[in-house]
N, C-alpha and C positions, 0 to 999 in steps of 0.2 A: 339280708344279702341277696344280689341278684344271680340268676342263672348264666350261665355262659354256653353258649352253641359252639362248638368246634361242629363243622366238616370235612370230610377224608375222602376222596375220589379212588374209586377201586377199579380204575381202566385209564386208560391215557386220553380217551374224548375226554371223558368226565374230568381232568385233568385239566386239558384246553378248557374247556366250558368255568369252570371254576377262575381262569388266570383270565382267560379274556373278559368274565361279569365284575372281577377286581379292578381290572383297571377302567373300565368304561366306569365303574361307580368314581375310581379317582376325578374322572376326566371332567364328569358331573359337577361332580364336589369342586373342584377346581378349575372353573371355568370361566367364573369372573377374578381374574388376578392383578396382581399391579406389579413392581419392580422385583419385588421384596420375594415372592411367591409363582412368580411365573414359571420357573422349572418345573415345578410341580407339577404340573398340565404338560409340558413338553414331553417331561419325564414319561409317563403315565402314555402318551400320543404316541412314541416312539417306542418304546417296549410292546405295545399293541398293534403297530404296524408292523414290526418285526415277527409278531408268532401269525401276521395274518401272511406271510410272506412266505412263512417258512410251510403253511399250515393251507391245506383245502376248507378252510372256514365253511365259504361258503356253501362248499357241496354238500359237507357234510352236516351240514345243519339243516340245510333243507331234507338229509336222509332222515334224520331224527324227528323234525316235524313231519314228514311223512309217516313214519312209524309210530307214533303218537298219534296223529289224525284217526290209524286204521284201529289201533287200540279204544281209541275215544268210541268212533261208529258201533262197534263192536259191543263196547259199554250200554248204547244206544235201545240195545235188546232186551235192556233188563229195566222190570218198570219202577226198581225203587231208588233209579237215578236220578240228577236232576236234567231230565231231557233240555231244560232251555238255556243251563249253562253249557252243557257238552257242546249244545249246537251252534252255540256264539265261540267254543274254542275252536272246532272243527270249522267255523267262516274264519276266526282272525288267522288262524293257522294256512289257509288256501292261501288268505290277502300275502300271507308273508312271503309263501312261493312263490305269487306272482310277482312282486315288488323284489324277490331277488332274481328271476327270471328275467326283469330289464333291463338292472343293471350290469355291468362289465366284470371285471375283477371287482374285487370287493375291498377298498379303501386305496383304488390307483391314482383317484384326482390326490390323493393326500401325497402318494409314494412319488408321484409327478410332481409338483410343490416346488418351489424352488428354493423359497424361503422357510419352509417347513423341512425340507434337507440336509440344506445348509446347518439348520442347528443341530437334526438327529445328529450329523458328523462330529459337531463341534461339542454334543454332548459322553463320549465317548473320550474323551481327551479330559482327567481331573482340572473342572475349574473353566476349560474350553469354552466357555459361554460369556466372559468379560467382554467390557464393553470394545477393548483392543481387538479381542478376535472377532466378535460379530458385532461391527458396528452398526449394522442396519437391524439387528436386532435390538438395539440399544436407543436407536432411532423408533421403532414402530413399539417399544416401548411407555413412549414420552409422548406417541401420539393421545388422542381425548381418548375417555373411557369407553365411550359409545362407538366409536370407532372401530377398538380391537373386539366390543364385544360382535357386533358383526360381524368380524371378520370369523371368531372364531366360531360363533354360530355359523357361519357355513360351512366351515372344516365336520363339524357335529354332523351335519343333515347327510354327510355320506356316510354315518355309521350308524342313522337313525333306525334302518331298517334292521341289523345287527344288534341292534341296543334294544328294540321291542321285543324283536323275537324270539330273541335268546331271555329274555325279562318272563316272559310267558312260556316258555319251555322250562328253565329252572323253576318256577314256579308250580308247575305240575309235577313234576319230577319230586319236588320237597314233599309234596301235600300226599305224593305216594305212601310215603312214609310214616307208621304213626307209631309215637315216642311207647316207649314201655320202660318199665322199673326193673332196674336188673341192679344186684349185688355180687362186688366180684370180694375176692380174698388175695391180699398178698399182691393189690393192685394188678392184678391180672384176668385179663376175662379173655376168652376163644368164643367164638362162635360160626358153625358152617350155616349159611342161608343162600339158594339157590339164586342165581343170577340177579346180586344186586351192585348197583351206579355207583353209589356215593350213601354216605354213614352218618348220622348225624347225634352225635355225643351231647346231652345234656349237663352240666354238675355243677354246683353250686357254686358260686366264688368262694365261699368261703373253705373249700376242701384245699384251695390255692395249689391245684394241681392240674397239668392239662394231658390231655388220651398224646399218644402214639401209636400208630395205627400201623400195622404191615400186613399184609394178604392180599388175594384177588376178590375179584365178584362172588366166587362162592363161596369161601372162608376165608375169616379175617381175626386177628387178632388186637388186644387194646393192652398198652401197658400204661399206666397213671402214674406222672412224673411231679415230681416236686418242682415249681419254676427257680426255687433256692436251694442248692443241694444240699445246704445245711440242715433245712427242718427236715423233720421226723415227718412224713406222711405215715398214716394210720396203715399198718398190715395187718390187718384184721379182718377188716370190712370196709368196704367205699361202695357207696348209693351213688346209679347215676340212670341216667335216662339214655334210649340206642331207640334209633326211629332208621332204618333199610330204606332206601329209596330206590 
């Protein structure tokens, strides 16, 4: 059987950061489409311009690679690190400030769009997307394949800088964290742990149960749910893996 990762965000960034690396991993995944699958990517384009609207993305991201940068330097002092990776995070980390530092708002050529609009609107309405309601959707549809991939390769390159560097901040963030073996009883496990992001659950597929997680940054609790209310999950004891990031 293989393992399964659940993680749980224990702050509201961490929250943002988790929903916005969702859907840019859709957007990825779904970016070459044809008739059949092209909501998919809309879908995914629109729900992420939406939290960028609602949300200081930008700023805040840059606060976080900032504060990371000064952590890494800091790391810097101690000699049984690896000084030449720090130092390649703490340059990609600068490039990222600065590459948001030229741009404007962060995804407005997308929110400015005309025809990227038109369908957020028409995706809002069950079904709003036939070919009656947006027929020039239905039209740039049926255009060649190469065509739309272009096109949507440029919509992509205004969130490129968004997509690396939030790629390389979760990435550190994870690697904070190292997995430990803990056994809980009665599917339940508490633990207080001083100012942590986000929780990362290990457990087997085969326990066919997943955490539920409730607390803040410095305590948090796990409760292990059957995904079929019918079985019998083990009250006894359940092995799983908790890695603090």
């Amino acid at each position: 059987m293989n393992d399964i990762i659940f993680e749980h965000p224990l702050n509201e960034k961490m929250r943002t950061w988790l929903r916005i690396e969702f859907l840019l991993n859709q957007l990825n995944t779904h970016c070459h489409f044809d008739q059949n699958n092209a909501l998919l990517f809309f879908h995914a384009l629109s729900e992420l311009l939406e939290i960028i609207e609602r949300n200081d993305v930008k700023g805040d991201l840059t606060k976080e690679l900032e504060s990371q940068k000064q952590k890494l330097t800091l790391w810097l002092t101690f000699d049984c690190v690896d000084h030449d990776l720090i130092n390649e995070l703490i340059r990609q980390f600068d490039g990222f400030s600065a590459q948001f530092n030229e741009i404007g708002r962060l995804g407005q050529p997308l929110r400015d769009d005309r025809f990227i609009t038109a369908i957020r609107q028409r995706l809002m309405i069950p079904g709003g997307c036939c070919s009656f309601d947006l027929p020039s959707f239905h039209l740039w549809l049926n255009i060649s394949q190469e065509k739309r991939d272009i096109q949507v390769k440029s919509w992509l390159e205004h969130l490129s800088t968004l997509d690396k560097s939030l790629t390389y901040y979760m990435q550190l963030i994870r690697q904070m964290g190292e997995f430990k073996r803990f056994v809980c009883f009665n599917n339940f496990f508490q633990e207080t742990n001083g100012d942590v992001n986000l929780v990362r659950i290990r457990v087997s597929s085969d326990k066919n149960v997943y955490p539920q997680v409730s607390g803040h940054m410095s305590r948090f609790s796990i409760r292990f749910l059957s995904l079929d209310v019918c079985d019998n999950v083990n009250t006894d004891k359940l092995e799983f893996e908790l890695a603090c990031c």
